[in-house]
N, C-alpha and C positions, 0 to 999 in steps of 0.2 A: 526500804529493802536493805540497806546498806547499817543500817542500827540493826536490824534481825543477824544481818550476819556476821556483826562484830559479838552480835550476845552467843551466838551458835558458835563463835569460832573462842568463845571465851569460856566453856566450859570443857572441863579436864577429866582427865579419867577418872578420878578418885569420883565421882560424881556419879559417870558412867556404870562405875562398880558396886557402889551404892545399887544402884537399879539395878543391876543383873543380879547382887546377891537377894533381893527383896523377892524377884520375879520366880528366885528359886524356892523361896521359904514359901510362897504363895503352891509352887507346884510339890513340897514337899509337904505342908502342912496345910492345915485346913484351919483358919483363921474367921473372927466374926466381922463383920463389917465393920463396926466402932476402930477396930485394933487396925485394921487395914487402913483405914481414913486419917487414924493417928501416926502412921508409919508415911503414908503418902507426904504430910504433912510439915515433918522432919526432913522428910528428903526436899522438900522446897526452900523449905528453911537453909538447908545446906547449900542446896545450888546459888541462892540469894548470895549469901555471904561470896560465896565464890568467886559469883562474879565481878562480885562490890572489889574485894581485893583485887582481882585483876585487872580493875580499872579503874581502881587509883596509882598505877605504876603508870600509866600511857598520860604524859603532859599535853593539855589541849593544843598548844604549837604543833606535837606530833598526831594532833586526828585529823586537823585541817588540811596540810600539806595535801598536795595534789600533785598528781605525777606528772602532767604536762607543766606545772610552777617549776620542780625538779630540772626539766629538763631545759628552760627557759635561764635559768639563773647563771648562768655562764656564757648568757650573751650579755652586747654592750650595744647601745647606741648610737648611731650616725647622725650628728647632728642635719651635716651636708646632704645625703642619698636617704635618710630617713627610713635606713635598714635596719636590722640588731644584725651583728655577725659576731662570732666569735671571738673570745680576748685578744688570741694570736694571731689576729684579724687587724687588731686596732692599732692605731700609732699615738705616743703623746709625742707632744712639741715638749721638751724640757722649759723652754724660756718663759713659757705661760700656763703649764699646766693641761691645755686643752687637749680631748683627746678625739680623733678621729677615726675611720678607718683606713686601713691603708694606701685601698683605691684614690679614695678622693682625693686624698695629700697627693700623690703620684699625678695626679691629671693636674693639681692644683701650682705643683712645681714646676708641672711642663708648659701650661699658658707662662708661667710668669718669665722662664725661662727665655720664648720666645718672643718674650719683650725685652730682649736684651739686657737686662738686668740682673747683676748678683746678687742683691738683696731681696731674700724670698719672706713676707711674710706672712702670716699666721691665716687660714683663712676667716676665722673669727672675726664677726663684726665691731669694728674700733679696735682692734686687738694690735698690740703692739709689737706680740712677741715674734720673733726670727725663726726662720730653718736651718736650721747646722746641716752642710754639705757632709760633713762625714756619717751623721746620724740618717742621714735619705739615701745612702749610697744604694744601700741592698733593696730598694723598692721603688726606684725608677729606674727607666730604660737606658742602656748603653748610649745611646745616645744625646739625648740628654743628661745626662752624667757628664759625657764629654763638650758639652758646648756650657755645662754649669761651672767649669773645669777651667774652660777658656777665660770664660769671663772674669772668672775669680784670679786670675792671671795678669789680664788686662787689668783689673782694678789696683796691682801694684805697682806698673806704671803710669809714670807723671805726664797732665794731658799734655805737657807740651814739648815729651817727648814722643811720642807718638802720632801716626795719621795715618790715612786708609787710601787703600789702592783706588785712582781716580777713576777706575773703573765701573760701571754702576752694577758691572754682572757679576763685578769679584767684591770689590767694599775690603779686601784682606787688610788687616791691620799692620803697621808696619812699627818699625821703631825708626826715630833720629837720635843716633849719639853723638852728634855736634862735635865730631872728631875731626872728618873728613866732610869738606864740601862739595858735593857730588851734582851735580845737574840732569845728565842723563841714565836714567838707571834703571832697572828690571824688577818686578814684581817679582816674589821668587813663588808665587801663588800660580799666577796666569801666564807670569812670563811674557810680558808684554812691557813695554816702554813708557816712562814717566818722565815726567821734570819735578825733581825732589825738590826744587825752589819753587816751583811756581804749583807744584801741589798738583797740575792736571797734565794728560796724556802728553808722549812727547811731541814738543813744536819743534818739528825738526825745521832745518832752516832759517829760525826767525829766535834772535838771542832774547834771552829773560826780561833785558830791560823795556825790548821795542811791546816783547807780548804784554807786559803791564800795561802800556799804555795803549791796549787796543779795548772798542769798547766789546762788549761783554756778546754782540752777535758779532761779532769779527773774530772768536778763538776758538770757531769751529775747527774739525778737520779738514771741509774743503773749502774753507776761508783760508786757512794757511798755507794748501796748496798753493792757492793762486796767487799767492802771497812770492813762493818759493818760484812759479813761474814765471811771475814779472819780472822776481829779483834776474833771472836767466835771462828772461828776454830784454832788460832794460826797459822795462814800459814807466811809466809814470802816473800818478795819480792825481786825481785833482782835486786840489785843496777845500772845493765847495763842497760835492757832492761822494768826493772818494770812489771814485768809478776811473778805472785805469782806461787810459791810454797812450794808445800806442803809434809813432810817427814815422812815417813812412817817408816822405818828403818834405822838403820847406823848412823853412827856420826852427827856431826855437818857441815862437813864440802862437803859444795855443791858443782854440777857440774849441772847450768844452761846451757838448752838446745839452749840460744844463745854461750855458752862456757865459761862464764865469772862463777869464783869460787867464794865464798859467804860464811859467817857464818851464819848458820841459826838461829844460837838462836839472834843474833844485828843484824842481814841484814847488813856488811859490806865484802870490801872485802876481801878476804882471801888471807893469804903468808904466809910465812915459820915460820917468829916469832910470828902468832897468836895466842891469849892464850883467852878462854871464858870462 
């Protein structure tokens, strides 16, 4: 069907005209069959040619084309979602040439984002090439924009200028310019209390040296209370088992309930030649 109606839509008038002037000599004059069979004949001949020249101007590239090919060729491919979307759809990475669409770079920025990292790259497999923050601005979300912002921030500071709020529900990054030696200080995040030398929350009551030397379940918060209550109450602790006590009458010289004997007034232990 489609070859009849490129040959129908390929004959012209001059052809047409041919035919109506033939059909009129037929109804004005009166012709013998021979002469009519030989005019029919000419007029095929004509049409033939006709349409031979009009279809050698049409290049076989232009009979093939199909119109949903047309409409298909100005999409692009997603490697990632394995969509076609549109060009101004897509994104290249400069560093590697690769190109994506824009969604999947955007979700692809935002996992890497959330792994704390400034270094985004490529999501190409083995691919080595980077994301340029200024080139992703316009196609992820304000928010991450702003924490890819941060980081790139933080990566200009030296690690050993820098630490994080002891806090585990703030983490807020901090600086030390090793100007001023500060001990107790304030998060300007959470606004809560640190020891900038010993890096965790503040010990209040108990100086930097004594907390280093505590072990590591003794620098709770209500390990250091009791710590601070002792120091009020004068109790003492015992050098065995580290469990305070506290005297009420009688000498100096103790009998901890693990068995281990003590002076109460130095917390050491006790023998025969002790003198306090």
């Amino acid at each position: 069907m489609a070859q009849e109606s490129a040959l129908d839509l390929s004959c012209d008038d001059f052809y047409f005209s041919l035919l109506f002037d033939e059909i009129q000599n037929v109804e004005n004059f009166i012709i013998s069959d021979d002469t009519y069979a030989e005019k029919l004949q000419d007029q095929e001949v004509i049409m033939i040619s006709t349409i031979s020249n009009r279809s050698s101007t049409i290049s076989p590239a232009e009979e093939s084309v199909d119109v949903r090919e047309i409409g298909e060729s100005s999409l692009s491919f997603c490697e990632i979602c394995a969509e076609r979307k549109e060009t101004d759809q897509m994104f290249t990475i400069e560093t590697c040439s690769h190109v994506y669409c824009t969604d999947c770079v955007s979700k692809h920025v935002s996992i890497k984002i959330q792994d704390k990292t400034h270094v985004v790259t490529c999501p190409g497999a083995a691919c080595r090439g980077l994301l340029d923050f200024e080139t992703c601005i316009s196609i992820i979300p304000n928010d991450v924009r702003n924490m890819w912002g941060e980081l790139l921030c933080e990566s200009l500071i030296l690690a050993s200028e820098k630490f994080y709020c002891p806090y585990k529900d703030c983490s807020a990054m901090l600086v030390n310019d090793g100007d001023v030696i500060v001990m107790e200080s304030e998060c300007p995040v959470c606004r809560r209390l640190f020891c900038a030398q010993c890096y965790v929350p503040w010990h209040c009551g108990v100086e930097c040296d004594e907390f280093q030397r505590l072990n590591a379940d003794e620098r709770g918060r209500e390990d250091l209370m009791v710590r601070e209550l002792a120091k009020a109450k004068q109790w003492t602790r015992c050098p065995h088992c580290c469990f305070f006590v506290e005297k009420t009458e009688g000498c100096l010289h103790m009998t901890c309930r693990c068995g281990s004997q003590f002076c109460y007034k130095c917390g050491v232990t006790w023998d025969a030649r002790h003198y306090c």
